[in-house]
PDB file of N, CA, C and O in Angstrom:
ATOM      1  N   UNK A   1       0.824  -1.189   0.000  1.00  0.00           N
ATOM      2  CA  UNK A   1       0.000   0.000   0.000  1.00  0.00           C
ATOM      3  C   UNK A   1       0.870   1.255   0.000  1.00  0.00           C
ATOM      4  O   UNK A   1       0.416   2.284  -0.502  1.00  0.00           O
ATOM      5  N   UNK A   2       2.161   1.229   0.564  1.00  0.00           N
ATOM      6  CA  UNK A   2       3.045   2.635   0.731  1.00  0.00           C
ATOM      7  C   UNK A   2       3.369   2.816  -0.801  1.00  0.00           C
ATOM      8  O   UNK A   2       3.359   3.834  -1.493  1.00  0.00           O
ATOM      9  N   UNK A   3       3.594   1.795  -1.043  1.00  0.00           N
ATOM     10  CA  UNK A   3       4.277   1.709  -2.450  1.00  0.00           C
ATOM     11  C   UNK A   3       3.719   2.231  -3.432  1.00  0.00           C
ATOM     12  O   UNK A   3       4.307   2.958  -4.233  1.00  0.00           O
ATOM     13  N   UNK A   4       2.308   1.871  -3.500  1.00  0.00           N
ATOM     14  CA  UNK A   4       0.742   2.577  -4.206  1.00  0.00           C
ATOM     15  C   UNK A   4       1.209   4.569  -4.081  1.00  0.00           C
ATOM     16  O   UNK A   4       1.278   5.415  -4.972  1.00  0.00           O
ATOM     17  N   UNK A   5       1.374   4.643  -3.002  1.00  0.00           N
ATOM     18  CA  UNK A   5       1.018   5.849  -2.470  1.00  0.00           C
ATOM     19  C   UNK A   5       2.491   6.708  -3.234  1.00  0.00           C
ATOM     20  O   UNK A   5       2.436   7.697  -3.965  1.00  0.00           O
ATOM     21  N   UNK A   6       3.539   6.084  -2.860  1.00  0.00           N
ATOM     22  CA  UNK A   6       4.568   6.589  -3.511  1.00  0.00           C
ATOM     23  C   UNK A   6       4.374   6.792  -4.951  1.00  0.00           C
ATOM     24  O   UNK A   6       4.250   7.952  -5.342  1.00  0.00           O
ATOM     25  N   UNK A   7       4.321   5.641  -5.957  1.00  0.00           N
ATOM     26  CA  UNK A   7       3.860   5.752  -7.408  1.00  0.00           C
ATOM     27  C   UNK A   7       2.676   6.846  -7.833  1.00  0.00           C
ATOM     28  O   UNK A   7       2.306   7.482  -8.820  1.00  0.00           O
ATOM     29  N   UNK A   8       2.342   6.654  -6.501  1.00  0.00           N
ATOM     30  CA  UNK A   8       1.005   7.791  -7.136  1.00  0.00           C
ATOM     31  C   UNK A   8       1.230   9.096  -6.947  1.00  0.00           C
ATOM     32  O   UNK A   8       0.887   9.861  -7.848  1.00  0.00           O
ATOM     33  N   UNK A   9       1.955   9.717  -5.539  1.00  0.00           N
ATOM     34  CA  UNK A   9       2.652  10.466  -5.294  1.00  0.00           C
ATOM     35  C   UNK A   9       3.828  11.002  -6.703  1.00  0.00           C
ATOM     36  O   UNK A   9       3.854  12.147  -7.153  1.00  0.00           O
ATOM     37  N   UNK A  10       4.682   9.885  -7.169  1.00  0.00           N
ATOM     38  CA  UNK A  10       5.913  10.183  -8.317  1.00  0.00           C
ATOM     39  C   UNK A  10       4.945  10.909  -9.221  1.00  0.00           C
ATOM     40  O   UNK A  10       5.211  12.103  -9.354  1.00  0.00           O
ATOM     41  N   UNK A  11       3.651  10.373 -10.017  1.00  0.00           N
ATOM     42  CA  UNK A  11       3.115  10.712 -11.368  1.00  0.00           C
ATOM     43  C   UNK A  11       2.340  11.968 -10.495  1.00  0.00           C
ATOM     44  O   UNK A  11       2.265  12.773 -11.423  1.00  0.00           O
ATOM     45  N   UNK A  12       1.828  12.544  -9.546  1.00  0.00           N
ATOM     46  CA  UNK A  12       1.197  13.788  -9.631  1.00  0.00           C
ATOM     47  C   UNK A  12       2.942  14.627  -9.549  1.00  0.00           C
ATOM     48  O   UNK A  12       2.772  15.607 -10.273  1.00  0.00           O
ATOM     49  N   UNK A  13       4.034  14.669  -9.173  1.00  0.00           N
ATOM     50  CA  UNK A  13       5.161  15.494  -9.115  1.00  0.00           C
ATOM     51  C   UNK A  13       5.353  15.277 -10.836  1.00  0.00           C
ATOM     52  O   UNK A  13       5.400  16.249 -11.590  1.00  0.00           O
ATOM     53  N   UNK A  14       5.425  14.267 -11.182  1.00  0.00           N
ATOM     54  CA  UNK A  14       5.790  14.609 -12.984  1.00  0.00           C
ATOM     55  C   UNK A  14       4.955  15.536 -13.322  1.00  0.00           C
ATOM     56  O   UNK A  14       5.317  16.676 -13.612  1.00  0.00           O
ATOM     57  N   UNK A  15       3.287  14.990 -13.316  1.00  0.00           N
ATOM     58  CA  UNK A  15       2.449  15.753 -13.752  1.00  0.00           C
ATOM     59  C   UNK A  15       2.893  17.199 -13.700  1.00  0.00           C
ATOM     60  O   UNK A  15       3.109  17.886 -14.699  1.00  0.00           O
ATOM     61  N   UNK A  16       3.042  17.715 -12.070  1.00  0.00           N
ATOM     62  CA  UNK A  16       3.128  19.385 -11.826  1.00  0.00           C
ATOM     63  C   UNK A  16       3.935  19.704 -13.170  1.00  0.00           C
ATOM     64  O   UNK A  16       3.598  20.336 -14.171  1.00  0.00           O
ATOM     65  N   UNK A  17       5.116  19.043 -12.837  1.00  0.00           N
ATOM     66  CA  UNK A  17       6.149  19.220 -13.829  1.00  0.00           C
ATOM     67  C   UNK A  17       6.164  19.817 -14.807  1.00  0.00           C
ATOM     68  O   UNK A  17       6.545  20.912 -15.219  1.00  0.00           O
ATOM     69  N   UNK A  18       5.499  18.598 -15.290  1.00  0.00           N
ATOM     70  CA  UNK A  18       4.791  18.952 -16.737  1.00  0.00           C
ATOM     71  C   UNK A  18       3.684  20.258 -17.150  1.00  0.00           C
ATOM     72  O   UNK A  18       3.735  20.959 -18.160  1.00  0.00           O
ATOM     73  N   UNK A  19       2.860  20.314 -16.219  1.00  0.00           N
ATOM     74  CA  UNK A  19       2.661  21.875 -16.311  1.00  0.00           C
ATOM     75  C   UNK A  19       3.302  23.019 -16.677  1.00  0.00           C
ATOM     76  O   UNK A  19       3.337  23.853 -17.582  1.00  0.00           O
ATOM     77  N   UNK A  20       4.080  22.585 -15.034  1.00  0.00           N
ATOM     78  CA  UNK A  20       4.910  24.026 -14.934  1.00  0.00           C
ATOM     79  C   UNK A  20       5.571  24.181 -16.474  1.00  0.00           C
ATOM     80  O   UNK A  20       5.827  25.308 -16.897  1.00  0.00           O
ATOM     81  N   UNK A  21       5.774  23.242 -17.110  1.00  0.00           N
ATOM     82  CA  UNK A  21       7.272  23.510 -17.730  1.00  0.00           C
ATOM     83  C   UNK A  21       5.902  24.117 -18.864  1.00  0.00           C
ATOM     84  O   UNK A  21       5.942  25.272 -19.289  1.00  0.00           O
ATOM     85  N   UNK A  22       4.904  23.281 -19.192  1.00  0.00           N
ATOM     86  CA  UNK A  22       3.850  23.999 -20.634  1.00  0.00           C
ATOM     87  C   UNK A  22       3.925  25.506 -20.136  1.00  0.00           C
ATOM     88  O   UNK A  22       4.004  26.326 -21.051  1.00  0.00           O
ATOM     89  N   UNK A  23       3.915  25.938 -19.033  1.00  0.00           N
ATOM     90  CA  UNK A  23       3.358  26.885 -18.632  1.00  0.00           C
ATOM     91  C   UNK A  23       4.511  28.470 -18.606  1.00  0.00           C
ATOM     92  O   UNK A  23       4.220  29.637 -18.341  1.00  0.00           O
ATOM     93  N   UNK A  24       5.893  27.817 -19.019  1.00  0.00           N
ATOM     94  CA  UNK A  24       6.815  28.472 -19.061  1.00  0.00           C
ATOM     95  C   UNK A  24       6.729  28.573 -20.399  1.00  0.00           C
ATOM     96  O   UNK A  24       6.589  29.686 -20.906  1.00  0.00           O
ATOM     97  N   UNK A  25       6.811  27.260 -21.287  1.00  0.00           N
ATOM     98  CA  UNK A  25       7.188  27.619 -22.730  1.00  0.00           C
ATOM     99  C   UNK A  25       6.165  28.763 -22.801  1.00  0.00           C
ATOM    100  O   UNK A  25       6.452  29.960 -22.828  1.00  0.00           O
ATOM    101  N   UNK A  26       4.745  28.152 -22.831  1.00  0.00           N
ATOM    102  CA  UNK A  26       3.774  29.881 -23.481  1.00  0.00           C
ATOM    103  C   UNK A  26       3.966  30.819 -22.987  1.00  0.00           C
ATOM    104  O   UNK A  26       3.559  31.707 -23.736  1.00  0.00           O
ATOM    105  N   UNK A  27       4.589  31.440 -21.634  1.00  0.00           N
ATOM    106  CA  UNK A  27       4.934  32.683 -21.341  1.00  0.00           C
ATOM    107  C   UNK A  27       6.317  32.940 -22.256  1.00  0.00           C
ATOM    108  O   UNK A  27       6.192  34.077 -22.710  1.00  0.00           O
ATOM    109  N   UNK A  28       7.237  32.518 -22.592  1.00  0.00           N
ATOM    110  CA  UNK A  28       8.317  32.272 -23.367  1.00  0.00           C
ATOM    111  C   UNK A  28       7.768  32.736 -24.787  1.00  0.00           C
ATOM    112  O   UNK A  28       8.063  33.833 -25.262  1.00  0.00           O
ATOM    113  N   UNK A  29       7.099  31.985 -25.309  1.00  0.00           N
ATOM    114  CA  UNK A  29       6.476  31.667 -26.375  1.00  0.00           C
ATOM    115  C   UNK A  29       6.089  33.290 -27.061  1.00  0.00           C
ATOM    116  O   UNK A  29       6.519  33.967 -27.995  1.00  0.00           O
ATOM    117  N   UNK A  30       5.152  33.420 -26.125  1.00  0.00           N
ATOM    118  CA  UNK A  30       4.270  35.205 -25.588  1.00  0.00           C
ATOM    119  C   UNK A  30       5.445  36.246 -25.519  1.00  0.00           C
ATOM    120  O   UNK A  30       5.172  37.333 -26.027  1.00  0.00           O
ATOM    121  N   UNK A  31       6.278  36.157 -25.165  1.00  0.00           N
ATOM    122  CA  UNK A  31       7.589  36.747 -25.007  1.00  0.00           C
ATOM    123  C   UNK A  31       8.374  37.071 -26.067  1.00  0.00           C
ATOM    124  O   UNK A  31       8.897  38.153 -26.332  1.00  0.00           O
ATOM    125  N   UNK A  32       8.408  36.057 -26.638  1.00  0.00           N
ATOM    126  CA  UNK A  32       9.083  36.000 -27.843  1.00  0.00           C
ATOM    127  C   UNK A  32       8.227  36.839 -29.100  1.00  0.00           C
ATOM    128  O   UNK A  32       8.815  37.485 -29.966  1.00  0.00           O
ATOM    129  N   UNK A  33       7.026  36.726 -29.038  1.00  0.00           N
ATOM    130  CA  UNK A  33       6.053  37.337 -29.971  1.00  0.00           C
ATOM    131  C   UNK A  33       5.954  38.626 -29.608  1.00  0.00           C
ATOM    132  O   UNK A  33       5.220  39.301 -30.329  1.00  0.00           O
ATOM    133  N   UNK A  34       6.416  39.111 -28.805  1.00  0.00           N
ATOM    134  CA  UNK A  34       5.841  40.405 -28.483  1.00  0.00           C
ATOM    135  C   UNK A  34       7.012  41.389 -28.601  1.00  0.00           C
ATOM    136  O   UNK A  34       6.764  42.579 -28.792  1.00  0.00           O
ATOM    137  N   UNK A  35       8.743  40.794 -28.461  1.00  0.00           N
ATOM    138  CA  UNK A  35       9.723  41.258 -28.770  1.00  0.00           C
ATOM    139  C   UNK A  35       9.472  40.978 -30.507  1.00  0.00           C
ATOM    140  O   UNK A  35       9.485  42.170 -30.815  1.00  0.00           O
ATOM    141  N   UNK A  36       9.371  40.641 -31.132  1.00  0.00           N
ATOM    142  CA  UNK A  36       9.370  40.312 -32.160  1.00  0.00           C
ATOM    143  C   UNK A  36       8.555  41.341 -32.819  1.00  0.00           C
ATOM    144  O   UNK A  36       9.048  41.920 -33.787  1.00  0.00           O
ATOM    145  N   UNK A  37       7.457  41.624 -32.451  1.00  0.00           N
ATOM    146  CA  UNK A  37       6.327  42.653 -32.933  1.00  0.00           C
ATOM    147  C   UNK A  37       7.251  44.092 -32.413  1.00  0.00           C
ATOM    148  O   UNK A  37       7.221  44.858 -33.377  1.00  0.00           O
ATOM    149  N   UNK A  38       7.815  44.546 -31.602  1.00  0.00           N
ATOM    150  CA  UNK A  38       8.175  45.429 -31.432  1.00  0.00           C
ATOM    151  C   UNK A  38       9.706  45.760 -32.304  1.00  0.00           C
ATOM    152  O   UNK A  38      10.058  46.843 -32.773  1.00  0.00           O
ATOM    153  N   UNK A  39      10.286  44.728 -32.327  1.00  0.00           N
ATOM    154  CA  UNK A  39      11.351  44.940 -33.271  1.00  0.00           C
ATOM    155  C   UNK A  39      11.146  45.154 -34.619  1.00  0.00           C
ATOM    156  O   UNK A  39      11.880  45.870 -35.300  1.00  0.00           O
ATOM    157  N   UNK A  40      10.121  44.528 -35.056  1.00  0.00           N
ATOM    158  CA  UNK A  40       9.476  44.881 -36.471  1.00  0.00           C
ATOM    159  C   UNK A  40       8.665  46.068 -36.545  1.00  0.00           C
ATOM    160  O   UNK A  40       8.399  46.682 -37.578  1.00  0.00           O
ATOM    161  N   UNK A  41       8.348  46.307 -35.552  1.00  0.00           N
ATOM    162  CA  UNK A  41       7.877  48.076 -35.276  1.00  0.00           C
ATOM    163  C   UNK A  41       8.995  49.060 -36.077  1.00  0.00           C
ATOM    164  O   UNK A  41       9.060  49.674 -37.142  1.00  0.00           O
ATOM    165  N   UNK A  42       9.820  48.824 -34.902  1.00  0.00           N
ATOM    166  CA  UNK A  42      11.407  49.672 -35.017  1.00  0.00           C
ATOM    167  C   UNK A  42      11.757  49.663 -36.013  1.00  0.00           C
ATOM    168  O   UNK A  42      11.708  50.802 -36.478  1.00  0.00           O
ATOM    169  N   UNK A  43      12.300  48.619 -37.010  1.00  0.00           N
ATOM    170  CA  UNK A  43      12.130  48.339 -38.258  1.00  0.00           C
ATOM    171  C   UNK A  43      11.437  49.054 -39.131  1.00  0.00           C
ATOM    172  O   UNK A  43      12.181  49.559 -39.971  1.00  0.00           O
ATOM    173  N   UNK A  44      10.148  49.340 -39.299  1.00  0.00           N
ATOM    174  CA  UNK A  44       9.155  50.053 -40.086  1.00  0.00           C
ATOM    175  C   UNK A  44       9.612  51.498 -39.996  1.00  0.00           C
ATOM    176  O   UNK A  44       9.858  52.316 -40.882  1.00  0.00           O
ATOM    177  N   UNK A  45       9.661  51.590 -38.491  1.00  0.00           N
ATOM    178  CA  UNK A  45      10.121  53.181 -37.893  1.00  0.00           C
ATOM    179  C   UNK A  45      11.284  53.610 -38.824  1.00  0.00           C
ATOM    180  O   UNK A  45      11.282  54.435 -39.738  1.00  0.00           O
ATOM    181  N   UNK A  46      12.159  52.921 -38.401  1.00  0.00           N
ATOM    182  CA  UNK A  46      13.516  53.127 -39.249  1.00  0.00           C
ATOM    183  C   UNK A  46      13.810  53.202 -40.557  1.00  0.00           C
ATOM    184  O   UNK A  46      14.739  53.820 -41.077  1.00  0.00           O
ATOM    185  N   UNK A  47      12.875  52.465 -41.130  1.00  0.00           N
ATOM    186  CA  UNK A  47      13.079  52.342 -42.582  1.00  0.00           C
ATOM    187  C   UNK A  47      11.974  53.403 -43.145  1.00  0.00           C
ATOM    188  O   UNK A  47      12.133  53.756 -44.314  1.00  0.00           O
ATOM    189  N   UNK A  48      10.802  53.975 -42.382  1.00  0.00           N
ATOM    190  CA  UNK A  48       9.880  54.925 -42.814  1.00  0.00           C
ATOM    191  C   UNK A  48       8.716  53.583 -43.791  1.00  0.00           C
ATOM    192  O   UNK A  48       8.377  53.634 -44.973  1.00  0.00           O
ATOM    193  N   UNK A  49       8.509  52.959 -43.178  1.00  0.00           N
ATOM    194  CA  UNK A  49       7.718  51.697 -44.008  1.00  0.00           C
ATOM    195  C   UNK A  49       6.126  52.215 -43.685  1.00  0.00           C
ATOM    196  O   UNK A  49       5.516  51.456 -42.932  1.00  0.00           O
ATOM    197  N   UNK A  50       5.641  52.988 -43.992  1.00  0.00           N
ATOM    198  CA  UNK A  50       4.381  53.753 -43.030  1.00  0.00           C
ATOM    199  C   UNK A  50       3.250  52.449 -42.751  1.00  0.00           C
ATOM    200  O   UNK A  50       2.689  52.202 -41.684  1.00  0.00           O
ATOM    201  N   UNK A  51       3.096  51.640 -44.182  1.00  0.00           N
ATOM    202  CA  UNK A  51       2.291  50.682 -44.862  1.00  0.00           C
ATOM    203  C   UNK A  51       2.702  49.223 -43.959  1.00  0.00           C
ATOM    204  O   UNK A  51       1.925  48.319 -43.651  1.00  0.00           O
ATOM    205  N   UNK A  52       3.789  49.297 -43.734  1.00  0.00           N
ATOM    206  CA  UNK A  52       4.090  47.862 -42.378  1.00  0.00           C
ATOM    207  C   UNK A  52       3.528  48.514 -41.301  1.00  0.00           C
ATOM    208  O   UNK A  52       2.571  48.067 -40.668  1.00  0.00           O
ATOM    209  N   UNK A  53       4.097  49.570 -41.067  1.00  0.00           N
ATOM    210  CA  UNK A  53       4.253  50.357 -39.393  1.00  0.00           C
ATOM    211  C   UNK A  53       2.574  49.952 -39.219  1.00  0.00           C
ATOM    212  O   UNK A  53       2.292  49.271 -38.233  1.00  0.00           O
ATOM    213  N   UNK A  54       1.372  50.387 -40.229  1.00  0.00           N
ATOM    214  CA  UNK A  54       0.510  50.626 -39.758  1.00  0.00           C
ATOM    215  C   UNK A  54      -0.571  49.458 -39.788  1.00  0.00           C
ATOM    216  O   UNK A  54      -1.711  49.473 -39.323  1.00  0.00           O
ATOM    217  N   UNK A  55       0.161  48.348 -40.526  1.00  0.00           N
ATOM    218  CA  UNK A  55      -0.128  47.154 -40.482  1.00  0.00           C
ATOM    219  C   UNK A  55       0.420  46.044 -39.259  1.00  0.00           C
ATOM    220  O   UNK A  55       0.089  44.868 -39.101  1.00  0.00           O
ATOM    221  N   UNK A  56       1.182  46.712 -38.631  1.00  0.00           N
ATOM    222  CA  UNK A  56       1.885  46.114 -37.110  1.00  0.00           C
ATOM    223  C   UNK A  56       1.049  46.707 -36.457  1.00  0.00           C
ATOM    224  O   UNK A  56       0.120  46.013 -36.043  1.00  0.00           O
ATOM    225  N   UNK A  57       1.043  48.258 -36.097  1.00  0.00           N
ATOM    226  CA  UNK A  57      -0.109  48.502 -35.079  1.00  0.00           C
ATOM    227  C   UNK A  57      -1.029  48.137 -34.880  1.00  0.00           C
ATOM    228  O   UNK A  57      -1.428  48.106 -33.716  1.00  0.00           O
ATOM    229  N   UNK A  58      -1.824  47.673 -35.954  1.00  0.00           N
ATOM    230  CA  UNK A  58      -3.344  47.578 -36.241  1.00  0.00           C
ATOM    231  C   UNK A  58      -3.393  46.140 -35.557  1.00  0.00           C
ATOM    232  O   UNK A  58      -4.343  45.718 -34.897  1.00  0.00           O
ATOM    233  N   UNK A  59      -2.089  45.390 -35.854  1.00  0.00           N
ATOM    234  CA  UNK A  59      -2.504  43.955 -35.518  1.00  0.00           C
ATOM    235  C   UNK A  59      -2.102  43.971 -33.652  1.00  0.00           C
ATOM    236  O   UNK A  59      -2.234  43.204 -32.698  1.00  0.00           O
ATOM    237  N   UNK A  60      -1.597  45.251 -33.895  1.00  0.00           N
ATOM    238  CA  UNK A  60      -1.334  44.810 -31.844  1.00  0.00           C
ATOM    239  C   UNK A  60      -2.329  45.207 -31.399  1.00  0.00           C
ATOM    240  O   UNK A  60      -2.744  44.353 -30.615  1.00  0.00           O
ATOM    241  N   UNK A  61      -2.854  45.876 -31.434  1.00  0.00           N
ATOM    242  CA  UNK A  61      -4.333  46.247 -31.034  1.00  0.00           C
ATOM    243  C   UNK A  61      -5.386  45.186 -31.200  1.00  0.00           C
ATOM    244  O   UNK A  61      -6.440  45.232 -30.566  1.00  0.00           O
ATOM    245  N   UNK A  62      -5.086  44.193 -32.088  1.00  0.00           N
ATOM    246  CA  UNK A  62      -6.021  43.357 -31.995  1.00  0.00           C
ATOM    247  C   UNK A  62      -5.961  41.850 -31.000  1.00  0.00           C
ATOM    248  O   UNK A  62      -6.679  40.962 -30.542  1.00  0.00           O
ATOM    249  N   UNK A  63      -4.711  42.270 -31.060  1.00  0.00           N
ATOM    250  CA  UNK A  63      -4.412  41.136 -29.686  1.00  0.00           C
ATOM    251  C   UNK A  63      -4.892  40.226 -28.521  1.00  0.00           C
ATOM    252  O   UNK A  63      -4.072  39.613 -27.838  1.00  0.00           O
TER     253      UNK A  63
END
């Protein structure tokens, strides 16, 4: 019966695990998209791209 309890105990600690870790990539993930949108901002800025610039804004706003 301890033994039960242990095994069952091991798979809910993987489980968390396994959360936690989904739960990092999409903040990561989110992170990455949002530096990305802003660097391609800068980009537009820089290059005077009015027609990106205002096609990036439009889509952050829709977020």
């Amino acid at each position: 019966m301890k033994n039960d309890y242990k095994q069952i105990l091991a798979k809910v600690r993987e489980a968390r695990c396994e959360w936690e870790l989904n739960k990092l990539m999409n903040e990561l993930e989110e992170f990455n998209k949002q530096n990305y949108k802003t660097a391609a901002i800068d980009i537009a800025l820089e290059t005077g791209d009015r027609k990106a610039f205002n096609r990036l804004v439009v889509c952050e706003t829709n977020d």
